[in-house]
N, C-alpha and C positions, 0 to 999 in steps of 0.2 A: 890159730886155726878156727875156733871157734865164732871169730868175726865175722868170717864170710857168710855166716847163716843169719847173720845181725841186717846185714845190711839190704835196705828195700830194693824189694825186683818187681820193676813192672815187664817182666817176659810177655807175660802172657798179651798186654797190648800189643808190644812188638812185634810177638806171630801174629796175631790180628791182621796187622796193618799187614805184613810181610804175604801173609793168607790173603786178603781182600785184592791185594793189588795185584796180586800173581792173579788171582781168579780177573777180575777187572778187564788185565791187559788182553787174558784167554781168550776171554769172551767177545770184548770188544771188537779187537784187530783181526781175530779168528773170524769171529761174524761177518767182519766186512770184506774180509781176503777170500772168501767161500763165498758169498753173494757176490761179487764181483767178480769171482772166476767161475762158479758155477750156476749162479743164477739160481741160487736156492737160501732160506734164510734158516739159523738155529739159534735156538739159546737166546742172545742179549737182542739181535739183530728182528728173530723172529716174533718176538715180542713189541718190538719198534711199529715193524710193517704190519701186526693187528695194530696198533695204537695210531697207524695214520702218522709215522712219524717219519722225516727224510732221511735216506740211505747213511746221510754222513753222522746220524746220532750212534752209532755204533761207535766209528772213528771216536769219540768224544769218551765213550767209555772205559775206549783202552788207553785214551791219555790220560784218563781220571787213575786209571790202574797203574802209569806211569809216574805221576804224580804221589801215590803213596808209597809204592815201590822209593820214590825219592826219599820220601820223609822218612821212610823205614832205614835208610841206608844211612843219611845223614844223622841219624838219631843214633844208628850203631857203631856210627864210627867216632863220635861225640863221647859215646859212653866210653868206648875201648880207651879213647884219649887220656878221658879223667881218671879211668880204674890205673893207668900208666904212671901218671904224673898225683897223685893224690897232696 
């Protein structure tokens, strides 16, 4: 019983990754489903169109939040695996 406290946890990256990529996709895909249906910008989106940047860098954000969302998942189903089979 006392091993389980032995052994290193990087959780906290994990929510990280799992935290950034949820906010990521939020913002992203959110930003560009609202300016494209309502013709208004927020958040990731809103900050693009001050920067002079095209409509589709939003798009770009929420695959970037897709993208960790990935590595977060692949990383916790990698651990589940080994904790299984040690």
């Amino acid at each position: 019983m006392a091993n389980q406290f032995k052994r290193p946890d990087s959780s906290t990256g994990q929510g990280l990754l799992w935290l950034f990529g949820a906010i990521l996709v939020i913002q992203g895909f959110g930003s560009a489903i609202t300016e494209a249906g309502w013709d208004t910008s927020f958040g990731v989106a809103g900050l693009m169109r001050a920067a002079h940047m095209p409509e589709w860098t939003a798009l770009l954000v929420g695959f970037a939040g897709l993208a960790l969302l990935g590595m977060a998942a692949h990383r916790h189903h990698t651990r589940r695996r080994a904790d299984r089979h040690p």
